[in-house]
Backbone as CSV, one residue per row, in Angstrom:
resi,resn,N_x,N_y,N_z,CA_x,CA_y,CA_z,C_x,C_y,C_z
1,UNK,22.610,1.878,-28.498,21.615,1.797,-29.552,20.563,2.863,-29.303
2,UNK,20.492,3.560,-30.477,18.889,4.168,-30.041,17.964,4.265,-30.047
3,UNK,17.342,4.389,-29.620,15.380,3.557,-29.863,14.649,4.988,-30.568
4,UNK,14.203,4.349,-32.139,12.795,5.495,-31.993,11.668,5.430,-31.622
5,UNK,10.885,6.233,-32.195,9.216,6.035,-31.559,8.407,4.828,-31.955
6,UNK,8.840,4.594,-33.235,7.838,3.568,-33.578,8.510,1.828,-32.648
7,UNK,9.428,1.739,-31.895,9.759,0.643,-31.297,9.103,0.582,-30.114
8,UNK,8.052,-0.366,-30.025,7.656,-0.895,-28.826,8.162,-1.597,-27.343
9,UNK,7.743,-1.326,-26.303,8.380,-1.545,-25.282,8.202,-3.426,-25.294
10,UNK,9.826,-3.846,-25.115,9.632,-4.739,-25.308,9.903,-6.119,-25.944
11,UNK,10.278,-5.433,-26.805,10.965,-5.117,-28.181,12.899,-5.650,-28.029
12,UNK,13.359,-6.218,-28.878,14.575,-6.935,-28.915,15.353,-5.776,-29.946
13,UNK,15.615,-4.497,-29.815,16.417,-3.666,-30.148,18.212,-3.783,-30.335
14,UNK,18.745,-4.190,-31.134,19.733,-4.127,-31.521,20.377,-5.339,-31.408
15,UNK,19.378,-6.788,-30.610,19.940,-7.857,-30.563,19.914,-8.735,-31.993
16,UNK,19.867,-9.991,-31.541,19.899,-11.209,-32.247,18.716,-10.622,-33.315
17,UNK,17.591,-9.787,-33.274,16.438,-10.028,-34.276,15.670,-10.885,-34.019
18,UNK,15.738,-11.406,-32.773,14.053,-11.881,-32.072,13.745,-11.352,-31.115
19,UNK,11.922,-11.597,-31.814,11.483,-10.000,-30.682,10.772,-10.743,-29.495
20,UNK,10.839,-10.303,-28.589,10.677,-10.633,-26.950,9.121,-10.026,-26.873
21,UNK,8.520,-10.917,-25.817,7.198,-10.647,-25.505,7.232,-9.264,-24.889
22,UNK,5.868,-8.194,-24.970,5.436,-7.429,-24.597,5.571,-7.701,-23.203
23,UNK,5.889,-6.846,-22.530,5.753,-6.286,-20.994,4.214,-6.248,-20.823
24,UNK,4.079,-6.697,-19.501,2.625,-6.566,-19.470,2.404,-5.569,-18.454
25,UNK,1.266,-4.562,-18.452,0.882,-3.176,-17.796,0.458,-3.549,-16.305
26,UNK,0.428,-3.047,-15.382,-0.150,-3.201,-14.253,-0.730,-1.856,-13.883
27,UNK,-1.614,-1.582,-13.648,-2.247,-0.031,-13.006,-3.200,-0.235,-12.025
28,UNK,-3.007,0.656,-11.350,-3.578,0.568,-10.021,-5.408,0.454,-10.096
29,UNK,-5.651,-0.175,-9.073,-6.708,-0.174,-8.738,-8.051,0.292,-7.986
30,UNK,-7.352,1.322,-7.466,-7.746,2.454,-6.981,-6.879,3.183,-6.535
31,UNK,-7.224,4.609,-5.708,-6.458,5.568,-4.797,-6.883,5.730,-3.584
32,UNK,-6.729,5.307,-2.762,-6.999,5.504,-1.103,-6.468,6.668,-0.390
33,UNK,-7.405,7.320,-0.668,-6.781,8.728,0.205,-7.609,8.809,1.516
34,UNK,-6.353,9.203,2.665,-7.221,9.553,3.931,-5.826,9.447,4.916
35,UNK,-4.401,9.322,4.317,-3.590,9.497,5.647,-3.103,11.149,5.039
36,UNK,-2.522,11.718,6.179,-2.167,12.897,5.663,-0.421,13.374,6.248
37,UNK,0.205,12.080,6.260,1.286,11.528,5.903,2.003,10.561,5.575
38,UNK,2.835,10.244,5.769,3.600,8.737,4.836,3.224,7.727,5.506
39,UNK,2.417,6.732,4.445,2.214,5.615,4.663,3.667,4.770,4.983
40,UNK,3.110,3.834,5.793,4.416,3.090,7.178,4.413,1.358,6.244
41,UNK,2.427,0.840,6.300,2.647,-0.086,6.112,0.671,-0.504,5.788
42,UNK,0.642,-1.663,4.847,-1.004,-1.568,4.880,-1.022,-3.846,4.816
43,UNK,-1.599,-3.830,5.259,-2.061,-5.228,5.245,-2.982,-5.783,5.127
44,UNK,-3.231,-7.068,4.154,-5.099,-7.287,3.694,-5.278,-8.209,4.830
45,UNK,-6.664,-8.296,4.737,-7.668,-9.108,6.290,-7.093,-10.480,5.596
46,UNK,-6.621,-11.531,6.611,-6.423,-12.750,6.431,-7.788,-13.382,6.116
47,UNK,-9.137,-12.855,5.575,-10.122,-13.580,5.356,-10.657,-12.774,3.979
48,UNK,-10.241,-11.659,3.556,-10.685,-10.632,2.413,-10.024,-10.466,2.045
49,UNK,-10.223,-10.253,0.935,-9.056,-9.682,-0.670,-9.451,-8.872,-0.486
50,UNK,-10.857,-7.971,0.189,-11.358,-6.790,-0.693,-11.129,-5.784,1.057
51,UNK,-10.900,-5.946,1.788,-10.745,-5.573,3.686,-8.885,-5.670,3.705
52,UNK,-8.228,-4.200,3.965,-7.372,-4.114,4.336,-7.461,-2.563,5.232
53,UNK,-5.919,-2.652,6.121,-5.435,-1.434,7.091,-4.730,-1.108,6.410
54,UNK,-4.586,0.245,6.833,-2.873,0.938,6.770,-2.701,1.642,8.029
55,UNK,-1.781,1.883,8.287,-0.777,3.369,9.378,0.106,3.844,8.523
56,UNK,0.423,4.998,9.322,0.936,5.781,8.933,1.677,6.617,10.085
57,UNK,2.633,7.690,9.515,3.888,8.692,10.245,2.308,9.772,10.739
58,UNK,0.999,9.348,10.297,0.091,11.070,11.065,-0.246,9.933,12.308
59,UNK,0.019,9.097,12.589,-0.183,8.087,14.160,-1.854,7.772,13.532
60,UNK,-2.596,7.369,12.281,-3.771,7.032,12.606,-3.655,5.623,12.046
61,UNK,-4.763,4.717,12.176,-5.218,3.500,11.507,-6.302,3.629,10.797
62,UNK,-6.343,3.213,9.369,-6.789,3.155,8.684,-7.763,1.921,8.383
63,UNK,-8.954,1.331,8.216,-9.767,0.296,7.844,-10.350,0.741,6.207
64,UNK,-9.862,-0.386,5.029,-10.795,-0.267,4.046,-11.435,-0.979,3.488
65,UNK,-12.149,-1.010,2.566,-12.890,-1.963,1.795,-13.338,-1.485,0.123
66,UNK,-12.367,-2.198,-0.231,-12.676,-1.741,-1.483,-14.118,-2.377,-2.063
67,UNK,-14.520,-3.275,-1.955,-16.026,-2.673,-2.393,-16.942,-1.875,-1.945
68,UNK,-16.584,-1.028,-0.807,-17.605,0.419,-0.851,-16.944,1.526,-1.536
69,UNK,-15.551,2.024,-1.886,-14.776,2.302,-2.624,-13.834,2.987,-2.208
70,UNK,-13.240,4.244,-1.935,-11.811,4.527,-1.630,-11.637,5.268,-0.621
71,UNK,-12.938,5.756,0.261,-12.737,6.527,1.141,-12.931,5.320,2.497
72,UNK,-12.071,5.886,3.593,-11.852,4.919,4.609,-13.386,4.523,5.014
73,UNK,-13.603,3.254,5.681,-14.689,2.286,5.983,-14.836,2.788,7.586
74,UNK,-13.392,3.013,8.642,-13.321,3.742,9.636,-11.734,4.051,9.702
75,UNK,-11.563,5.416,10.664,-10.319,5.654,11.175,-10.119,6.093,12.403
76,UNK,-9.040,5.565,12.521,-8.534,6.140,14.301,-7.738,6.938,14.002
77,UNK,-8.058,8.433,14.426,-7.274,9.337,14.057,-5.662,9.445,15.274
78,UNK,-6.402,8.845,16.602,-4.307,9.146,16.898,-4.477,7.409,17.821
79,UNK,-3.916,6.427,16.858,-3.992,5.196,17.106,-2.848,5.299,18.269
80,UNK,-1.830,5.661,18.325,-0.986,6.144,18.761,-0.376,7.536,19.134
81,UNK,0.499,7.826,19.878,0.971,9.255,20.820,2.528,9.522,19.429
82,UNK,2.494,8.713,18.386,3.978,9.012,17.690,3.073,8.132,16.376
83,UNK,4.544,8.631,15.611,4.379,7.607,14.369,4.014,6.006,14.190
84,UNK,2.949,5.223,13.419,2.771,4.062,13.532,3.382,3.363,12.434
85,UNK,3.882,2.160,12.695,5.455,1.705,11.721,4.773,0.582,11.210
86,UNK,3.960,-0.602,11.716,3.488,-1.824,11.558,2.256,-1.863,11.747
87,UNK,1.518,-2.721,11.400,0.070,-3.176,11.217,-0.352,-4.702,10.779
88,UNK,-0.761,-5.591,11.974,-1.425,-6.524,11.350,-2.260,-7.244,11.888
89,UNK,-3.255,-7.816,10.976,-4.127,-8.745,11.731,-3.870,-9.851,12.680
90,UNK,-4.696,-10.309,13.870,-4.400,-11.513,14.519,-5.282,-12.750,13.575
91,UNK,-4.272,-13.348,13.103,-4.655,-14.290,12.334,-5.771,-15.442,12.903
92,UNK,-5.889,-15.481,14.257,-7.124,-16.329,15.109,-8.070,-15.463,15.582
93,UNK,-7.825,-14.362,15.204,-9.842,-13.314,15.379,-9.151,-12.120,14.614
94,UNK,-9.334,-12.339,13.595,-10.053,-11.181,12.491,-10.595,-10.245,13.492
95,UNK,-10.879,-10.044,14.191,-11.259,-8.709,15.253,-10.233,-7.761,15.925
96,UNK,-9.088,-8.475,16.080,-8.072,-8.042,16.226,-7.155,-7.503,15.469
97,UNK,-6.562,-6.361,15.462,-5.517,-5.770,14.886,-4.121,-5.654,15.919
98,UNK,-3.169,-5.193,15.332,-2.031,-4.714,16.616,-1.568,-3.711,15.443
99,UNK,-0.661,-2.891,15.911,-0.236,-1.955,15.609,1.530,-1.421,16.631
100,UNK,2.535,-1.231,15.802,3.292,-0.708,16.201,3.876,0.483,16.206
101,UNK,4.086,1.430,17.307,5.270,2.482,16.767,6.054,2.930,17.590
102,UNK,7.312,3.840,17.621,8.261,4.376,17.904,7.811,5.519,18.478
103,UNK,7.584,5.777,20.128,7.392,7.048,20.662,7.905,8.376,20.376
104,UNK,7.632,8.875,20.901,8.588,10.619,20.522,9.635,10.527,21.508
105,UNK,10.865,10.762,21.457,11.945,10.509,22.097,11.761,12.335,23.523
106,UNK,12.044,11.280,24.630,11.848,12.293,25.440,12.882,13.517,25.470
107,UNK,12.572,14.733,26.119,13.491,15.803,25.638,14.218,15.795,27.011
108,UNK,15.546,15.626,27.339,15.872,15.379,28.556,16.314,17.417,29.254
């Protein structure tokens, strides 16, 4: 079937002739820039919606808060000696983080 322009996403195109609810939009809520390679993994504070980490393949940790807005709150620039894969809070002190990663494989 082919769809023109005026058909909305959503839309029951070539079926039965009942039309199906609209898709609903999701868009982001901000942009967090500050790793300066591939994000690994990000996790919110077991006590804040608005307090989360990330790591990343540049080995740093990331702290944010989206109500001061998108630039990091603090960072550890080499949390680690290699790439960092995991990140999460200790769920009995919020003070605590852990962090995992995969060393650089030695050169024999």
């Amino acid at each position: 079937t082919e769809v023109g322009p005026d058909v909305k996403q959503g839309s029951n195109v070539g079926g039965s002739g009942e039309k199906t609810a609209e898709s609903p939009s999701v868009g982001p809520r901000g942009i967090y820039r500050g790793h300066k390679d591939t994000v690994e993994d990000v996790q919110f504070c077991p006590s804040s919606a608005q307090e989360f980490c990330s790591v990343g393949d540049d080995s740093c940790l990331i702290l944010w808060d989206a109500r001061v807005g998108t630039t990091p709150v603090v960072k550890v620039e080499k949390a680690h000696d290699g790439d960092v894969h995991c990140v999460d809070w200790n769920t009995h002190d919020i003070n605590l983080i852990l962090t995992g990663y995969m060393p650089f494989p030695s050169v024999l």
